[in-house]
N, CA and C atoms as a LAMMPS dump frame, in Angstrom:
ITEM: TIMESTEP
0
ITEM: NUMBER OF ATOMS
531
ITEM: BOX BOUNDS ff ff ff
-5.0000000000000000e+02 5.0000000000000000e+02
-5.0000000000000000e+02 5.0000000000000000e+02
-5.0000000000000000e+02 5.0000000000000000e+02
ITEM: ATOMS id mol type element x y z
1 1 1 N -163.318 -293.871 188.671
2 1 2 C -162.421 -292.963 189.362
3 1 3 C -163.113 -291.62 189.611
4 2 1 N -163.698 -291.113 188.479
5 2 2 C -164.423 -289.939 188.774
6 2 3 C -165.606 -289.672 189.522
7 3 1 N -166.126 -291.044 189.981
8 3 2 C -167.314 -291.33 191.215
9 3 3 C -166.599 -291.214 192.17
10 4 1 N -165.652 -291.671 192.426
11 4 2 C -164.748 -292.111 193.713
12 4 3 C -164.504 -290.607 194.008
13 5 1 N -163.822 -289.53 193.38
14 5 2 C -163.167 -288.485 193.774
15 5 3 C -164.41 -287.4 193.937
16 6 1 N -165.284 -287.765 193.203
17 6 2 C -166.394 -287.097 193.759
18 6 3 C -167.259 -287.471 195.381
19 7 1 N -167.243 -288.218 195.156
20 7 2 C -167.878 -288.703 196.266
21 7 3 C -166.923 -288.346 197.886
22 8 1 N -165.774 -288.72 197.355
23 8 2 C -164.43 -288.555 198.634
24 8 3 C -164.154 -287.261 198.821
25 9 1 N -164.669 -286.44 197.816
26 9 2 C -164.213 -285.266 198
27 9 3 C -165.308 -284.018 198.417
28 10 1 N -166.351 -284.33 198.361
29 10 2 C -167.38 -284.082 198.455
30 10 3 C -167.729 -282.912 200.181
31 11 1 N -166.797 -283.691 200.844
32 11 2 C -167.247 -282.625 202.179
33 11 3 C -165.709 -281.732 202.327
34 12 1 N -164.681 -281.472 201.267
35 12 2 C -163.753 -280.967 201.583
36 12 3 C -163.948 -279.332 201.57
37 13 1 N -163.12 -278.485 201.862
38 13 2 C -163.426 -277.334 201.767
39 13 3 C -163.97 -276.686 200.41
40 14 1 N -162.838 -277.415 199.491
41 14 2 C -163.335 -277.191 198.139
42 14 3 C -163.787 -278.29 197.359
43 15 1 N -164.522 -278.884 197.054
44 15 2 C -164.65 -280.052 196.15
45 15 3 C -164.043 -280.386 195.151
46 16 1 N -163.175 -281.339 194.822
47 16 2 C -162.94 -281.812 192.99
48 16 3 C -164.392 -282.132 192.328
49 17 1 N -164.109 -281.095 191.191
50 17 2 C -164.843 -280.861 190.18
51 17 3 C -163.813 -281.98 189.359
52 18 1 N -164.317 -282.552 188.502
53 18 2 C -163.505 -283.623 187.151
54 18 3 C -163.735 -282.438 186.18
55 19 1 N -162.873 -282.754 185.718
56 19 2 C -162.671 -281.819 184.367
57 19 3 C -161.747 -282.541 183.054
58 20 1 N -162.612 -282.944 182.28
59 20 2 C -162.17 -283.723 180.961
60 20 3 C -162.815 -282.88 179.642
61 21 1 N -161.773 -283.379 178.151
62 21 2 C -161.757 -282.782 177.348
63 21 3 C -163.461 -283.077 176.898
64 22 1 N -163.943 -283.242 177.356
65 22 2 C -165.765 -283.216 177.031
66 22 3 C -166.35 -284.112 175.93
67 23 1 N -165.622 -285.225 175.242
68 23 2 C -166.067 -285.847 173.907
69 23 3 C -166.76 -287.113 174.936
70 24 1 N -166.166 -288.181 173.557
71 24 2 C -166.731 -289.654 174.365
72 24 3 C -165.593 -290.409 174.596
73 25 1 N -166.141 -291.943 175.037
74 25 2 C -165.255 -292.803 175.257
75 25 3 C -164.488 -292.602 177.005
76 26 1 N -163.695 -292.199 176.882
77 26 2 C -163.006 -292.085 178.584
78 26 3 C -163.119 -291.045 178.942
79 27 1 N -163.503 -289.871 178.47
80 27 2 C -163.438 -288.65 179.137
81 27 3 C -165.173 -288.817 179.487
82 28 1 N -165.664 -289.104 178.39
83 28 2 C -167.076 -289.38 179.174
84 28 3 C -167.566 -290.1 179.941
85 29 1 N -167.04 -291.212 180.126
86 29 2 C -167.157 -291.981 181.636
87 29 3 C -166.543 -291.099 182.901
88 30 1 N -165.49 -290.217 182.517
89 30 2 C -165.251 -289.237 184.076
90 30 3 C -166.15 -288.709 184.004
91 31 1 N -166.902 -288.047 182.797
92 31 2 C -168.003 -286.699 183.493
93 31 3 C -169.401 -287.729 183.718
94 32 1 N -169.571 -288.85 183.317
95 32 2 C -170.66 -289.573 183.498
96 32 3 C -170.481 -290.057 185.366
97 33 1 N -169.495 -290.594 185.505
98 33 2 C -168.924 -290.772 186.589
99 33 3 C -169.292 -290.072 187.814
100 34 1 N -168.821 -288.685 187.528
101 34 2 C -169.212 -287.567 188.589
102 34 3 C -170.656 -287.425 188.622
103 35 1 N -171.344 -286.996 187.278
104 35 2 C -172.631 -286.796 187.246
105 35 3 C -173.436 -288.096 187.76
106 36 1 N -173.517 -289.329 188.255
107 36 2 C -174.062 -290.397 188.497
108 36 3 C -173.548 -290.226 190.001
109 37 1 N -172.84 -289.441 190.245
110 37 2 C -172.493 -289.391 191.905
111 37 3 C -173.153 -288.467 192.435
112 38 1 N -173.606 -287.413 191.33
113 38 2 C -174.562 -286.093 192.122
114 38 3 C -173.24 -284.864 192.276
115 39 1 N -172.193 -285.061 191.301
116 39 2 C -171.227 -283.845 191.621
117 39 3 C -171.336 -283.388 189.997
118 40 1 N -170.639 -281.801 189.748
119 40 2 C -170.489 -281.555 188.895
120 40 3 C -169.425 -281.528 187.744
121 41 1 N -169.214 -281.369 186.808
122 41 2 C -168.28 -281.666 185.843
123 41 3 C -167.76 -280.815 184.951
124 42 1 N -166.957 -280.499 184.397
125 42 2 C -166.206 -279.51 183.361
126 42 3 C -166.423 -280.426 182.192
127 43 1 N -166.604 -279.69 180.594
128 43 2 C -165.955 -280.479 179.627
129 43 3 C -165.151 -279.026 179.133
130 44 1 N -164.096 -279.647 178.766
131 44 2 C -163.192 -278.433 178.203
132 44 3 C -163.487 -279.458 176.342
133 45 1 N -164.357 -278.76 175.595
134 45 2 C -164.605 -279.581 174.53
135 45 3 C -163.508 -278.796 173.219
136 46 1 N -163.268 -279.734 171.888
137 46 2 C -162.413 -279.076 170.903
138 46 3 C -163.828 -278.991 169.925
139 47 1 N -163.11 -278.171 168.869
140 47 2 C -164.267 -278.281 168.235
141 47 3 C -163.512 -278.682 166.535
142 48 1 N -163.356 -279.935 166.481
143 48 2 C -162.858 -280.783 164.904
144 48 3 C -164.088 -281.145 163.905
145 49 1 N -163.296 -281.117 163.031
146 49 2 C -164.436 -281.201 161.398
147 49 3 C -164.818 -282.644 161.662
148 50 1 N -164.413 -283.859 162.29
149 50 2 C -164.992 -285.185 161.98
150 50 3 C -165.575 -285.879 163.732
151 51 1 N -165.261 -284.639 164.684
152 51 2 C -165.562 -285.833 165.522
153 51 3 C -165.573 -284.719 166.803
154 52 1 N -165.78 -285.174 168.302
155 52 2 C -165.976 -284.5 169.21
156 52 3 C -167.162 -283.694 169.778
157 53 1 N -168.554 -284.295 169.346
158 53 2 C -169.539 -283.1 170.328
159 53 3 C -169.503 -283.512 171.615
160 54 1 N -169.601 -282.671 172.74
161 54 2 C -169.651 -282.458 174.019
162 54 3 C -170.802 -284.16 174.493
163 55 1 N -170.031 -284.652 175.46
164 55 2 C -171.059 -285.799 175.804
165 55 3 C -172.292 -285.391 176.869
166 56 1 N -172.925 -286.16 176.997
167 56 2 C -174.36 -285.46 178.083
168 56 3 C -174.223 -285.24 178.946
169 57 1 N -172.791 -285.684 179.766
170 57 2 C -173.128 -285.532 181.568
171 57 3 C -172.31 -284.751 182.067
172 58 1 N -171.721 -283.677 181.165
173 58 2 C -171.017 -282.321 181.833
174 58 3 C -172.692 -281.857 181.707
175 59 1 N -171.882 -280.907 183.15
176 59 2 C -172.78 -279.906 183.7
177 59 3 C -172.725 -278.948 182.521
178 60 1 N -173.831 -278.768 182.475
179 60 2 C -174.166 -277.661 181.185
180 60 3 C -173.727 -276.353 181.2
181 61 1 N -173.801 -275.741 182.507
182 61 2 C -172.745 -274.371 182.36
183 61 3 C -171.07 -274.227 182.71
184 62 1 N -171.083 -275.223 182.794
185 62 2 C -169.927 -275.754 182.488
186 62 3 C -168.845 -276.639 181.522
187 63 1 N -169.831 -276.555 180.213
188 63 2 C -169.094 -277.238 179.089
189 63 3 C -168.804 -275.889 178.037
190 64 1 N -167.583 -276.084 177.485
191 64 2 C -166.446 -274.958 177.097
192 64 3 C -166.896 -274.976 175.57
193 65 1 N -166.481 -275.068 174.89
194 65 2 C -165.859 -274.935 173.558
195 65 3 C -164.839 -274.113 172.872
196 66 1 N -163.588 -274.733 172.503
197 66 2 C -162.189 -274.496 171.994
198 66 3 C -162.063 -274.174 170.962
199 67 1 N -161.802 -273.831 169.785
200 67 2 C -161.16 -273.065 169.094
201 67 3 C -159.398 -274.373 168.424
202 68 1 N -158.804 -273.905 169.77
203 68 2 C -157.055 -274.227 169.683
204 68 3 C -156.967 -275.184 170.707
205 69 1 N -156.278 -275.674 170.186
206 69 2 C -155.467 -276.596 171.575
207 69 3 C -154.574 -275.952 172.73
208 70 1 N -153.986 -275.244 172.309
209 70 2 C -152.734 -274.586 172.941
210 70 3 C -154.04 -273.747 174.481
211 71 1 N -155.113 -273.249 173.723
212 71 2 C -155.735 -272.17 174.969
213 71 3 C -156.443 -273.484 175.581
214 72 1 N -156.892 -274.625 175.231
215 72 2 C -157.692 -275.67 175.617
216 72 3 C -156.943 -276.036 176.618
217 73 1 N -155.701 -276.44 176.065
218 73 2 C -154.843 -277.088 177.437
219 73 3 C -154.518 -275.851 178.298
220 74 1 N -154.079 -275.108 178.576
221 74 2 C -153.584 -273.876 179.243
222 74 3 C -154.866 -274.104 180.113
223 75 1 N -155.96 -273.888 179.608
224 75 2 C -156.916 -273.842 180.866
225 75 3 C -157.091 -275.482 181.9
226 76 1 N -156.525 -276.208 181.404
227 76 2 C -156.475 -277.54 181.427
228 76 3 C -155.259 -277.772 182.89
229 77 1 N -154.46 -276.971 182.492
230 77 2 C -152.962 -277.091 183.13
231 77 3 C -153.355 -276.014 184.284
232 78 1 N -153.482 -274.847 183.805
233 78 2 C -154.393 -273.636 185.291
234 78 3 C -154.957 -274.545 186.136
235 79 1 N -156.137 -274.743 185.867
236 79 2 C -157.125 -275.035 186.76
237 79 3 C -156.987 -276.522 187.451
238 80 1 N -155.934 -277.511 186.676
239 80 2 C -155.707 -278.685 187.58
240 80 3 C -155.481 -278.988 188.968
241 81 1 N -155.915 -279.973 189.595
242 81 2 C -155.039 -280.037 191.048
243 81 3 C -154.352 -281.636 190.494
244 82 1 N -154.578 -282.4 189.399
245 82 2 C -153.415 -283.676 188.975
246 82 3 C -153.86 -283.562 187.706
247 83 1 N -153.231 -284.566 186.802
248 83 2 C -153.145 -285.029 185.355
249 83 3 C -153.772 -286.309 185.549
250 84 1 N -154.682 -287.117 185.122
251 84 2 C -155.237 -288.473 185.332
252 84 3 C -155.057 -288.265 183.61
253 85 1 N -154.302 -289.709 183.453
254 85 2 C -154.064 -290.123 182.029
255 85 3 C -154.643 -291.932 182.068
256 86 1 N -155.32 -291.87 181.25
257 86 2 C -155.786 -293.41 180.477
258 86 3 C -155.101 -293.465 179.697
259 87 1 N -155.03 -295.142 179.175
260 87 2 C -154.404 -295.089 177.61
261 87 3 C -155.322 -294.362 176.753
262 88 1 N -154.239 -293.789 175.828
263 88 2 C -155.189 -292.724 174.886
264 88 3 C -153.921 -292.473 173.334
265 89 1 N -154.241 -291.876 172.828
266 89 2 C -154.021 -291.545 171.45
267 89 3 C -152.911 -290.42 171.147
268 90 1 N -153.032 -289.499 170.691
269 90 2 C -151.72 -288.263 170.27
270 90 3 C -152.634 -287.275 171.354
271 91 1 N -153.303 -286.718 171.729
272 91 2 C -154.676 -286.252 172.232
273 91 3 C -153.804 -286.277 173.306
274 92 1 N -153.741 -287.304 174.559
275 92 2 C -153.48 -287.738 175.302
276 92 3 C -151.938 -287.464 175.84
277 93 1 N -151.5 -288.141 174.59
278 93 2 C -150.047 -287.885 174.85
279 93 3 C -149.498 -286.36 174.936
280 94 1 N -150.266 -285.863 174.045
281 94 2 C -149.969 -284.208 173.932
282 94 3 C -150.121 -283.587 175.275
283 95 1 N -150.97 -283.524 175.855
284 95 2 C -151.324 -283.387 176.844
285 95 3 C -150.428 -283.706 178.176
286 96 1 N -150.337 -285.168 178.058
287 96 2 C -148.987 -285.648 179.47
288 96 3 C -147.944 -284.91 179.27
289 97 1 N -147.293 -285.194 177.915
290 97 2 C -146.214 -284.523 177.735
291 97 3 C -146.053 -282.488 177.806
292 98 1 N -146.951 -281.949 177.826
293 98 2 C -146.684 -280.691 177.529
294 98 3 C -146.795 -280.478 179.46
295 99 1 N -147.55 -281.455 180.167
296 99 2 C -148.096 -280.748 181.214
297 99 3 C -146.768 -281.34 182.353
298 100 1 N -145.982 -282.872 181.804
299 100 2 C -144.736 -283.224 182.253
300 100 3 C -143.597 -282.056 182.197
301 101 1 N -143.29 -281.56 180.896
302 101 2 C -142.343 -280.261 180.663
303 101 3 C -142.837 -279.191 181.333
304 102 1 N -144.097 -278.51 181.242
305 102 2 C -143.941 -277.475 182.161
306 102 3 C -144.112 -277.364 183.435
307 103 1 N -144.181 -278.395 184.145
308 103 2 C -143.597 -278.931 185.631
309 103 3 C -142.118 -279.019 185.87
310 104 1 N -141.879 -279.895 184.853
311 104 2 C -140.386 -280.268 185.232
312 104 3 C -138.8 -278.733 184.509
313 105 1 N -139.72 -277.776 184.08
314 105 2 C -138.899 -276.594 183.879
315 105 3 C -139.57 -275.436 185.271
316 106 1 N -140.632 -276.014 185.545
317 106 2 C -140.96 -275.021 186.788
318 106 3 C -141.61 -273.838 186.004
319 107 1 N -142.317 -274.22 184.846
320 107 2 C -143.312 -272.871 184.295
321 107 3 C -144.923 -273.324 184.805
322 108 1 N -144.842 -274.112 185.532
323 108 2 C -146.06 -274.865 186.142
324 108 3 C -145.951 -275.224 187.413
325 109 1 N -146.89 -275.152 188.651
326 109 2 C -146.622 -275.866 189.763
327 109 3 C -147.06 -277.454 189.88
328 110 1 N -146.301 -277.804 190.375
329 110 2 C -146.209 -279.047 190.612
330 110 3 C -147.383 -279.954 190.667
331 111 1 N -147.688 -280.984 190.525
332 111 2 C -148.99 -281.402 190.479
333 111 3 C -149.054 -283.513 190.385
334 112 1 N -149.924 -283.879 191.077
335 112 2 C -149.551 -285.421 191.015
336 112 3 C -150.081 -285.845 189.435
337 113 1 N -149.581 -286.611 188.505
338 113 2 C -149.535 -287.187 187.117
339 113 3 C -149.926 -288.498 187.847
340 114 1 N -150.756 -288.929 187.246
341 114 2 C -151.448 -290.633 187.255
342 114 3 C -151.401 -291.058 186.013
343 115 1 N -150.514 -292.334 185.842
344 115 2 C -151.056 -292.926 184.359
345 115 3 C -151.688 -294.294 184.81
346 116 1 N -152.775 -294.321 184.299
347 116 2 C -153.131 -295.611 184.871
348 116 3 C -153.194 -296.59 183.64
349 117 1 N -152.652 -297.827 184.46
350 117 2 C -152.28 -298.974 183.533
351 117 3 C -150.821 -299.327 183.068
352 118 1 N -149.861 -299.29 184.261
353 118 2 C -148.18 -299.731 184.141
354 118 3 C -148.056 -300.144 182.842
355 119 1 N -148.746 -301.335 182.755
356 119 2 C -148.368 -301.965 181.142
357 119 3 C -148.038 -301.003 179.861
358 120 1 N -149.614 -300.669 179.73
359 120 2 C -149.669 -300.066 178.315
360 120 3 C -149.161 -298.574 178.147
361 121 1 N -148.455 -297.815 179.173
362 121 2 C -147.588 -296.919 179.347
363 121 3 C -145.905 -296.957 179.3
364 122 1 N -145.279 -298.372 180.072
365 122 2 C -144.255 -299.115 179.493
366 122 3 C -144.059 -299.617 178.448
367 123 1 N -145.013 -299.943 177.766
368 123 2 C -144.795 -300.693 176.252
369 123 3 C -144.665 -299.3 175.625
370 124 1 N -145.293 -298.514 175.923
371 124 2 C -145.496 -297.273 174.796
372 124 3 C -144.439 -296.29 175.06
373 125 1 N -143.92 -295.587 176.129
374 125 2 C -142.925 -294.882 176.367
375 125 3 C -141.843 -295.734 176.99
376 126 1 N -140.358 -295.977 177.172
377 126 2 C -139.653 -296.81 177.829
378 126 3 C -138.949 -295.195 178.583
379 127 1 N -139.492 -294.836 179.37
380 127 2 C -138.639 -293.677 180.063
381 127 3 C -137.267 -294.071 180.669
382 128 1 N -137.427 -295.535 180.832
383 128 2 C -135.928 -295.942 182.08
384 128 3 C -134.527 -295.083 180.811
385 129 1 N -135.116 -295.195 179.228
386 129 2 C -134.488 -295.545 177.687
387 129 3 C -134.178 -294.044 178.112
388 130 1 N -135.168 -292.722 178.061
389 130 2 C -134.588 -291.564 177.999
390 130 3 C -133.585 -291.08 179.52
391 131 1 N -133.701 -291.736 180.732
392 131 2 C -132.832 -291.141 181.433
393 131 3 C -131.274 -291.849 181.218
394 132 1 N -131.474 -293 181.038
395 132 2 C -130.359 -293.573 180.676
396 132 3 C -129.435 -293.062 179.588
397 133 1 N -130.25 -292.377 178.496
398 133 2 C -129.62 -291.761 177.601
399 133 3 C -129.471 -290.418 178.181
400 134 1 N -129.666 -289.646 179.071
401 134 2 C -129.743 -288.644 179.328
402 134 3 C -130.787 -287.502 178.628
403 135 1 N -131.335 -287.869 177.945
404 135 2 C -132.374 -287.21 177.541
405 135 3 C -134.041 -286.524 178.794
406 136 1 N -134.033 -287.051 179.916
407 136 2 C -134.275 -286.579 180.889
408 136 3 C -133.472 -287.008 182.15
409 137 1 N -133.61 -286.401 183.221
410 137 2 C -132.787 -286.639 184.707
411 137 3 C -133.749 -287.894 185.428
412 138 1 N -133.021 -288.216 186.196
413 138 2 C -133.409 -289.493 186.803
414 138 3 C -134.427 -289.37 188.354
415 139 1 N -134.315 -287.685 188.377
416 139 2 C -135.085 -287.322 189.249
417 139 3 C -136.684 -286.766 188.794
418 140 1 N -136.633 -286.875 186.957
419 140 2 C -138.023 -286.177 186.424
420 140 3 C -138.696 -288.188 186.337
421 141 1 N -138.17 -289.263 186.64
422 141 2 C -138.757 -290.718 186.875
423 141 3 C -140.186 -290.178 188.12
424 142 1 N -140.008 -289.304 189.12
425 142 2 C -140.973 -288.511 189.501
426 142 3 C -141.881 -287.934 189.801
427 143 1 N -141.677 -287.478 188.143
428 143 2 C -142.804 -286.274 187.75
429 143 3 C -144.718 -287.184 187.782
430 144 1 N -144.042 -288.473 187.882
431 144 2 C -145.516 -288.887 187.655
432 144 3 C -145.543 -290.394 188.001
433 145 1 N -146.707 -291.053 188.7
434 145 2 C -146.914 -292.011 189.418
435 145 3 C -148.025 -293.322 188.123
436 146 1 N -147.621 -294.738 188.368
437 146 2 C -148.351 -295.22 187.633
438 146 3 C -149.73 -295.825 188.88
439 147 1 N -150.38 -296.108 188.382
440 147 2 C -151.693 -296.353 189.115
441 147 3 C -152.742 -297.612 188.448
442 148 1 N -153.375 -298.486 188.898
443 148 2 C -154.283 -299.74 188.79
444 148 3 C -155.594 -299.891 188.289
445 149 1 N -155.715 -298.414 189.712
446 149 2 C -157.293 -298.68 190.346
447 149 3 C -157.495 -296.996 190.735
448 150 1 N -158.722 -296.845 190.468
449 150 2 C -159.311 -295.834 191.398
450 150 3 C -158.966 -295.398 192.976
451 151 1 N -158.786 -296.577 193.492
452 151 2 C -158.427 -296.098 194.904
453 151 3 C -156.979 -296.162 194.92
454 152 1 N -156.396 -296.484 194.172
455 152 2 C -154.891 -296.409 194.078
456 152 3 C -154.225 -295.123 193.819
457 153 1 N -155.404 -294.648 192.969
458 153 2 C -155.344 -292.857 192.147
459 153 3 C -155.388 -292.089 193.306
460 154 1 N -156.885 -292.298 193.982
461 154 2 C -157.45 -291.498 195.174
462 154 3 C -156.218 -291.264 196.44
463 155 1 N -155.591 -292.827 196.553
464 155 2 C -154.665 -292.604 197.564
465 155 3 C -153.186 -291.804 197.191
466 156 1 N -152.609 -291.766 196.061
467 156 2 C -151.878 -290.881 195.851
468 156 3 C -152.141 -289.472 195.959
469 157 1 N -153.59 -289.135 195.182
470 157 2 C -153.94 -288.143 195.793
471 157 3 C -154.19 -287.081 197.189
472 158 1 N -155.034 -288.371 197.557
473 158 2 C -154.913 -288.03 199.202
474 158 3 C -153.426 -287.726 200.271
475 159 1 N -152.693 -288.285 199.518
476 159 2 C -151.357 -288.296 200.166
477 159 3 C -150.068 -286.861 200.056
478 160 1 N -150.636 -286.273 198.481
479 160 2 C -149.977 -285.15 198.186
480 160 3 C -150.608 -284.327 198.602
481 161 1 N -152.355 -284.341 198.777
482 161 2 C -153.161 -282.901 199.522
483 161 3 C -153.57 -282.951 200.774
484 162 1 N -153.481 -284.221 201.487
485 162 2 C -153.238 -284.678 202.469
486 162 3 C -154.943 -284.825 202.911
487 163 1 N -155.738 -285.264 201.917
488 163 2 C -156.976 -284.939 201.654
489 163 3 C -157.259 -285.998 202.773
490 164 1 N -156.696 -286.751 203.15
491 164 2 C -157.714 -288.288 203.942
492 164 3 C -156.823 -287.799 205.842
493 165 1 N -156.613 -286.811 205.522
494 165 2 C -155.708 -286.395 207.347
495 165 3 C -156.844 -286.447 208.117
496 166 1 N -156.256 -286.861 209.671
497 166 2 C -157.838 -286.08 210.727
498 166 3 C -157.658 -284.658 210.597
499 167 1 N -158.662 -284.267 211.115
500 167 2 C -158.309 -282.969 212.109
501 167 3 C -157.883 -282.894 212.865
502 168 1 N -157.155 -281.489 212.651
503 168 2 C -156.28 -281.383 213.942
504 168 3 C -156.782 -280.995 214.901
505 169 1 N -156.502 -281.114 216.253
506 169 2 C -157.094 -280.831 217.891
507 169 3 C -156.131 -279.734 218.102
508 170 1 N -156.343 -278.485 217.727
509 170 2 C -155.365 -277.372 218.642
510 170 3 C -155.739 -276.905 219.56
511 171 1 N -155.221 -276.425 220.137
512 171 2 C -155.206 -276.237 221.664
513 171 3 C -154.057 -275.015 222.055
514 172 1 N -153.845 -274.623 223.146
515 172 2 C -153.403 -273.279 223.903
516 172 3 C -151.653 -273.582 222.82
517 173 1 N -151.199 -274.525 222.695
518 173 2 C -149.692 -274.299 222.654
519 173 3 C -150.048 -274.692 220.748
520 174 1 N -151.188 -274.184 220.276
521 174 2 C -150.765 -273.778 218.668
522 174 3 C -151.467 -272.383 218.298
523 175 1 N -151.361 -271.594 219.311
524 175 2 C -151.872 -270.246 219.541
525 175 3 C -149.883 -269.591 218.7
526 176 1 N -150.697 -268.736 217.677
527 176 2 C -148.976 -268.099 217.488
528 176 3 C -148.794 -266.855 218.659
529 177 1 N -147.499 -266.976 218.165
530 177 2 C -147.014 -265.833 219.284
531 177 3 C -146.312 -264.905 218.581
């Protein structure tokens, strides 16, 4: 996915940069990803007593080191243009969930959420369970899209930034007045 959005994104005005928490396992296949495409990468890294050094293929002036979680994600949630979630751990979840609430109270702008892998996101959260109970609205079902594939990601994407449009042909009658 993180080849794909590099690569697709590559002649836009601004480029997607990937930006993952900087360890191993899935966050390092996004920054390996980008870096094997020739784009650059963020690691927003933590810094824990048993685990987490920064993996090799963030761009080097561009790998962080954290302190807290709370300022880790904040810069996480700023600087996003989506949330791309894998199956993942408390890490993970912390993350969807804090960046789901401050969207859906409007202390955040809006932003496309990808979880990829329907399954192992249904087995693990049953959301149909919290609107039904009322514990969220049936309009925060929403807040976030499930996804397959890489180009499944890309095309949601493309669709909210409208990243895959032609250009437009203006002409005398899109002159303002």
């Amino acid at each position: 996915f993180a080849s794909l959005v590099t690569h697709r994104s590559r002649n836009l005005a601004s480029p997607i940069v990937v930006c993952t928490g900087g360890g191993h396992g899935i966050v390092e296949a996004g920054n390996r990803g980008a870096f094997e495409a020739g784009g650059k990468s963020i690691g927003l890294n933590i810094v824990l007593p048993h685990e987490q050094q920064p993996n090799a293929y963030i761009t080097p002036e561009l790998c962080f080191q954290f302190h807290y979680f709370a300022l880790r994600k904040m810069h996480f949630v700023m600087r996003s243009i989506a949330l791309v979630c894998f199956p993942g751990g408390f890490g993970t979840l912390d993350e969807l969930f804090e960046t789901m609430t401050l969207i859906q109270t409007g202390k955040s702008r809006a932003r496309p959420i990808l979880l990829f892998g329907r399954d192992f996101w249904e087995k693990l959260i049953d959301f149909r369970h919290l609107v039904d109970m009322g514990m969220i609205g049936a309009a925060d079902m929403g807040l976030f899209h499930f996804v397959e594939t890489a180009e499944e990601a890309w095309a949601r994407l493309a669709e909210h930034y409208g990243f895959d449009l032609p250009e437009t042909e203006t002409g005398e009658f899109a002159d303002d007045i």
